[in-house]
C-alpha positions in Angstrom: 0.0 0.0 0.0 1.3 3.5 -0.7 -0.2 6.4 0.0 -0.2 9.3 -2.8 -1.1 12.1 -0.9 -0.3 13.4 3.0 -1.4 10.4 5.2 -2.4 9.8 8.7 -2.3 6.6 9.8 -3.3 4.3 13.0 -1.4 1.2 13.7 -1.6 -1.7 16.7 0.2 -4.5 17.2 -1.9 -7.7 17.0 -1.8 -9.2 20.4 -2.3 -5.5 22.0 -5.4 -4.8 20.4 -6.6 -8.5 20.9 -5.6 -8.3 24.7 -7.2 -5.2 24.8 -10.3 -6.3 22.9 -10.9 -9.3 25.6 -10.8 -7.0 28.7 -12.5 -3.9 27.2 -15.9 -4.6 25.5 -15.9 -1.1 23.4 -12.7 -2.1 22.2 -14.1 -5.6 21.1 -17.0 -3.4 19.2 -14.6 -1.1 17.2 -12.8 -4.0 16.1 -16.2 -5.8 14.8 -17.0 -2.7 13.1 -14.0 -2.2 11.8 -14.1 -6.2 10.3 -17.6 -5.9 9.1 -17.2 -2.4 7.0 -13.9 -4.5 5.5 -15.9 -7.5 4.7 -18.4 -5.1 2.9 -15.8 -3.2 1.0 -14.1 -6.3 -0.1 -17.6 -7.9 -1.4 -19.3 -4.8 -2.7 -15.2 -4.7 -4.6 -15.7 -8.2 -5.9 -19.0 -7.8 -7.0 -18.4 -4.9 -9.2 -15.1 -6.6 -10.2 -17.6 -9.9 -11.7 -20.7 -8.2 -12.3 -20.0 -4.5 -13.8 -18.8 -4.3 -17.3 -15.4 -2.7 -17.8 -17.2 0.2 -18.7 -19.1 0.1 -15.6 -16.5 -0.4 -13.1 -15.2 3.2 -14.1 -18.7 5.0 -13.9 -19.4 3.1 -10.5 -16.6 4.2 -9.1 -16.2 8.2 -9.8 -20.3 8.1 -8.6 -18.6 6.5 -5.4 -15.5 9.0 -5.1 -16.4 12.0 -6.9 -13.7 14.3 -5.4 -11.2 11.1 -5.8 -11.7 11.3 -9.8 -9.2 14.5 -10.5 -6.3 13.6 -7.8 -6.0 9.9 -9.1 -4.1 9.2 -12.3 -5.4 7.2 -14.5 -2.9 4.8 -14.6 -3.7 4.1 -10.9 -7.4 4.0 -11.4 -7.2 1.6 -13.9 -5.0 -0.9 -11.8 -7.9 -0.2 -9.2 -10.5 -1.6 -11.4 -8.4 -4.5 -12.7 -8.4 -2.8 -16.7 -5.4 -2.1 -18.6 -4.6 2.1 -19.0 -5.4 1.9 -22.4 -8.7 0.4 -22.0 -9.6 3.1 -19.3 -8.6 5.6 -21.7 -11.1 4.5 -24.8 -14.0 3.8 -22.0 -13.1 7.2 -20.8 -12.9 8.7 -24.9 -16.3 7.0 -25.3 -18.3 8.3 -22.5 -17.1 11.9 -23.0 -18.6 11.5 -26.9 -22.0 9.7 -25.9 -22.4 12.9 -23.0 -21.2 15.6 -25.6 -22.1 14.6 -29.3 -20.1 16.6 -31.6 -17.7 18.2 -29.2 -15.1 15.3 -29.1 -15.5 13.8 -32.8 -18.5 11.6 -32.2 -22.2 11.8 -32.9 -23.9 14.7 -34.7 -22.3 17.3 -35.5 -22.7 20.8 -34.0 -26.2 22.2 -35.6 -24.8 26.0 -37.4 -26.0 29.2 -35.8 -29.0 30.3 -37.5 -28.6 33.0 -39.8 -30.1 36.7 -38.4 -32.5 37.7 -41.0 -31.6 40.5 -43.5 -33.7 43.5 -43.5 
């Protein structure tokens, strides 16, 4: 793991934070919490991973971490969703074209300004 931006981070040796989980029962909470909301990341991840197209996985994800989208490179993201750079790249190419026809190359072209009227 690496982070890519200014970090802070929390860690606990194993057999402190179990000792301390079989004496103190708030500690024993945190520590399920802290398993369950894993166990959900990890199988809402491999769902998406199996289910969701390639195209999908990128869409799914910026409507998950919108203010993630400009600070990630792409290269990164596309690690992230188990697709090649490349392939993020045309998915990316293709979605800009179907959300704004004629402004990348794609669709219809721009429809001409209408002429004012001579008098």
């Amino acid at each position: 793991m690496q982070a890519l931006e200014p970090t802070r981070t929390l860690a606990f040796r194993c057999v402190g934070f179990n000792a301390l989980a079989t004496h103190h029962s708030e500690q024993e909470a945190l520590a399920r919490r802290s398993a369950e909301a894993l166990a959900i990341r990890k199988t809402r991840r491999e769902y998406e991973m199996f289910a969701l197209s390639a195209a999908g996985r990128p869409t799914s994800w910026r409507a998950e971490n919108p203010c993630l989208d400009e600070r990630i490179t792409m290269r990164l993201l596309a690690s992230s969703l188990g697709i090649t750079p490349v392939h993020l790249s045309r998915i990316s190419a293709g979605v800009r074209r179907r959300d704004h026809p004629g402004r990348y190359g794609g669709g219809e072209p721009p429809s001409p300004e209408p002429e004012a009227p001579t008098p």
